[in-house]
N, C-alpha and C positions, 0 to 999 in steps of 0.2 A: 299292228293290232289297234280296232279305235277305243281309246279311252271311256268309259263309261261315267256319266258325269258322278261328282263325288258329292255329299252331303254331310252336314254339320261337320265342315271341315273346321281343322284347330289351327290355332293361331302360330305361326312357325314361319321358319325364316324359305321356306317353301313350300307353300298351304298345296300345292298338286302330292306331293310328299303324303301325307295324311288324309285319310277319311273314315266316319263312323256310319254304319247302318243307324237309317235314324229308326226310333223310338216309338214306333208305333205296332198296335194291335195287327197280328196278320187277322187277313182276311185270304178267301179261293182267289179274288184277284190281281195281289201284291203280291202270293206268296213264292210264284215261278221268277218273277222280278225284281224281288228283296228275299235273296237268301237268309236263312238263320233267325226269320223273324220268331219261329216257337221259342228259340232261346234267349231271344231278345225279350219275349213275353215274360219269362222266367227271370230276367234281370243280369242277363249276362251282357257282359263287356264285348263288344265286335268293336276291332279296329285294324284295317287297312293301309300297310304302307307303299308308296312307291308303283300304285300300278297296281297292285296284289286284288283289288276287286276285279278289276278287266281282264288280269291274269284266270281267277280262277273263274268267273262266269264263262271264259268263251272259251280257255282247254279245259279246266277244269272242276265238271258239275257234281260226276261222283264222289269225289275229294269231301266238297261242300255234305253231299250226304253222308256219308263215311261220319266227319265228324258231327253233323246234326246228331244223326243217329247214335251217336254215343256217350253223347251229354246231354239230351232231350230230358232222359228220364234216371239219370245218375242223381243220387240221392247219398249224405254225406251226415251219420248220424254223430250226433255231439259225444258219444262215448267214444267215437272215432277220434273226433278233433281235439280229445284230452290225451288218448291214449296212444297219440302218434309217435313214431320214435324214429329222431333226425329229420330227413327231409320228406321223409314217407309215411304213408297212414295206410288203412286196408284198402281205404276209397280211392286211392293212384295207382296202388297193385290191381284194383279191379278196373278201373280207366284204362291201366295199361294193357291188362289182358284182353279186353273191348276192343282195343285199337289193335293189338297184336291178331286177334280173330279177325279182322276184318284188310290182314296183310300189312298193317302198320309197324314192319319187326326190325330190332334194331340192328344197325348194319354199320360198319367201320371202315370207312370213305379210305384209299389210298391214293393220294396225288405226286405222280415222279415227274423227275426231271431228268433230261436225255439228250445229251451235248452231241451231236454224229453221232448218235446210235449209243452209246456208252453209258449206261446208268449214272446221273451221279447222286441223287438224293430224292428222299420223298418222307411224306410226312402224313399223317394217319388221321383224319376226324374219324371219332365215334358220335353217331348221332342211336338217340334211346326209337324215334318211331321214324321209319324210311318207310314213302308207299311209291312205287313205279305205276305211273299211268303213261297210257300210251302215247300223252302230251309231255312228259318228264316227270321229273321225280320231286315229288314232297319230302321235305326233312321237319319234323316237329320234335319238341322237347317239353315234357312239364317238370314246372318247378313250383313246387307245392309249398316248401319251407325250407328252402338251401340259404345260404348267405347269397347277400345281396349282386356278388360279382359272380357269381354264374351265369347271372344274365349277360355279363358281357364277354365271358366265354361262350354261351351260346350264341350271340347276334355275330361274334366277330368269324365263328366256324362258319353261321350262315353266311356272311359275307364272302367268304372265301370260296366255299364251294359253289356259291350263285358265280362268281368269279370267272372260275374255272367251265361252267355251263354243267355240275354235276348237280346241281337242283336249281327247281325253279323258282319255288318258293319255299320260307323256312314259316314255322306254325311254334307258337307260346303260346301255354295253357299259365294261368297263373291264379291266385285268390287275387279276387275281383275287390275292388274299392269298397262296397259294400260289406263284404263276406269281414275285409280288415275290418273296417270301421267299426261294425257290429259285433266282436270277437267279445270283449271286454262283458256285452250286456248277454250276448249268448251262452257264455260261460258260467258269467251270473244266475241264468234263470237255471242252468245245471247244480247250482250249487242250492238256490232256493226250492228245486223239486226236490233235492234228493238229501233236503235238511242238513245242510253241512254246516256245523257249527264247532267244530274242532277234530284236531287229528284221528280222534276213533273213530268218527263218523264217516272224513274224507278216506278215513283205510276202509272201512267198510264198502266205498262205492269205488272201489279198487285202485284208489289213487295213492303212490309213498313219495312223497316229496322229499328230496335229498338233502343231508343234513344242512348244507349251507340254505334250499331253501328255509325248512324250519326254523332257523335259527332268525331269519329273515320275517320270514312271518311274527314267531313269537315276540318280536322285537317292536313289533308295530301293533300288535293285541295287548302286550302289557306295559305299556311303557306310560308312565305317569301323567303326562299331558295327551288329551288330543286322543286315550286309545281306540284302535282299529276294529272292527265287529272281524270275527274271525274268518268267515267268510267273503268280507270284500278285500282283506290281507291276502288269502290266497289267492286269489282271481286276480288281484293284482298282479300279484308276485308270479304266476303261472302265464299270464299271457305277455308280461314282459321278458320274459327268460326263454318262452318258446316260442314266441308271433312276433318277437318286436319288430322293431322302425328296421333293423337293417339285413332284416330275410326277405328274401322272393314274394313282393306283391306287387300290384297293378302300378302304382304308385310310382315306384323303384324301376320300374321296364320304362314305363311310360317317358319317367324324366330322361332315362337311356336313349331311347328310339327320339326323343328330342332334339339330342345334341347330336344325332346324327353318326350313333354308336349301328352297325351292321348296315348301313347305308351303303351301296344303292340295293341291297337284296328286298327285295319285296317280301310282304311279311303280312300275316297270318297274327292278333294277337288275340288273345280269348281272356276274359276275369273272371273266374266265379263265383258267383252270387251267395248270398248269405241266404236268400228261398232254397236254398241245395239241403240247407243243415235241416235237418230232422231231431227229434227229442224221446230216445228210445227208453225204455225202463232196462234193459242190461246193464250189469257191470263193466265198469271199465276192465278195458283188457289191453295192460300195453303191448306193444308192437313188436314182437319176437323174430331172431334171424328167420324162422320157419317161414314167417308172414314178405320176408323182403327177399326180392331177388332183382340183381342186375337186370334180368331176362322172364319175365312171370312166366313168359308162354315159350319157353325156350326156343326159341326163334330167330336167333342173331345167323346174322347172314354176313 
């Protein structure tokens, strides 16, 4: 298959390895020949490992639409990104049912081994999104807010079943460099809309922070030298406890896919953007078992 030339490639100990969709405005006559440029408009992170561009332009273009179509217009409100619970929010139950509708359903890979005929062992990837097209099979996974080494249970799975010839390419959704970086000030402006200025007020916009945070908080609003305004203690204290440095972001893949972690699988990586998040007037609602499921769309294959 001939390679398609790569752009704003990154600097690596094998720049064919890597490439980004660059950064520019679609227009009607880029947009058949730079996939994903609507969500590039939007601020999202596209990046290309190993081939994965020429892979998916020339088997696969549905794929490409498939996931345009279902983060084009995915919107991610801040009473969401407060009231997330573990590595899920409502806005990855609704991603995942998107992709689930659109045949993306999760399926549990078996790879055996068969000495003369005779079983002797096999071993089990689950991947969360499988789609079969008539050129092979996509495996994707998001990871919205898991600790940081899931990324490398996911790259090494992809690796393995690219291995073995059971997908062709593996697909990471992940929060995008911006969506992290911005977390701190977006939180912020949640706390300045909705006049947070101590505990009755953060319980009123349906947030309880658990005693170790309070105690945490209260410790940096009263404390003699230096005290904290109450509202930038908890926004501290909230996006360090639930976003920090060592959960699931662009950041953390990227250094991964660097060192050459799920290598040679071609790869699919996606960030999303901090333009996602939205600024609703609802209460917060944390994330109840009701809200999270293995399988949203009960679809495991």
């Amino acid at each position: 298959m001939a390679q398609t030339p790569m752009t704003d490639a990154l600097v690596s100990s094998d720049n064919d390895r890597f490439s980004r969709e660059p950064s520019v405005p679609p227009d009607e006559t880029t947009a058949a020949a730079a996939p994903f440029q609507g969500l590039i408009a939007r601020g999202f992170e596209i990046q290309y490992v190993s081939h994965a561009a020429s892979i998916l332009a020339g088997d696969f273009p549905d794929a490409r639409a498939d996931i345009e179509r279902v983060l084009i217009d995915m919107e991610l409100p801040i009473t969401e990104v407060i009231g997330s619970g573990g590595g899920e929010t409502k806005f990855t139950q609704r991603l995942r049912r998107a992709l689930a509708a659109l045949g993306w359903q999760k399926h549990n890979f078996v790879l055996g081994k068969t000495i003369d005929g005779v079983p002797r062992e096999s071993t089990s990837h689950e991947v969360d999104h499988v789609r079969r097209y008539d050129a092979g099979v996509i495996a994707g996974e998001i990871e919205w807010n898991n600790k940081d080494p899931f990324f490398d249970r996911d790259l090494e799975n992809f690796k393995r079943l690219h291995a073995e010839g059971a997908i062709s390419v593996g697909l990471l959704i992940t929060r995008g460099a911006s969506l992290q970086d911005q977390l701190s000030a977006l939180v912020r402006r949640f706390a300045t809309e909705r006049n947070i200025i101590d505990f009755e007020s953060l319980s009123a916009a349906g947030v309880t922070p658990t005693p170790r945070q309070r105690d945490n908080i209260d410790r940096r609003v009263n404390r003699m030298r230096d005290p904290v305004p109450f509202a930038d203690a908890w926004v501290d204290n909230f996006v360090s406890n639930k976003y920090g440095a060592a959960t699931t972001h662009w950041a953390k893949l990227i250094h991964r896919v660097e060192r050459g972690v799920g290598n040679p699988c071609p790869l699919l990586l996606i960030g999303l953007p901090a333009s996602i998040v939205t600024f609703d007037a609802a209460r917060v609602d944390e994330l109840g078992d009701a809200d999270v499921s293995d399988d949203p769309a009960g679809t495991a294959t």
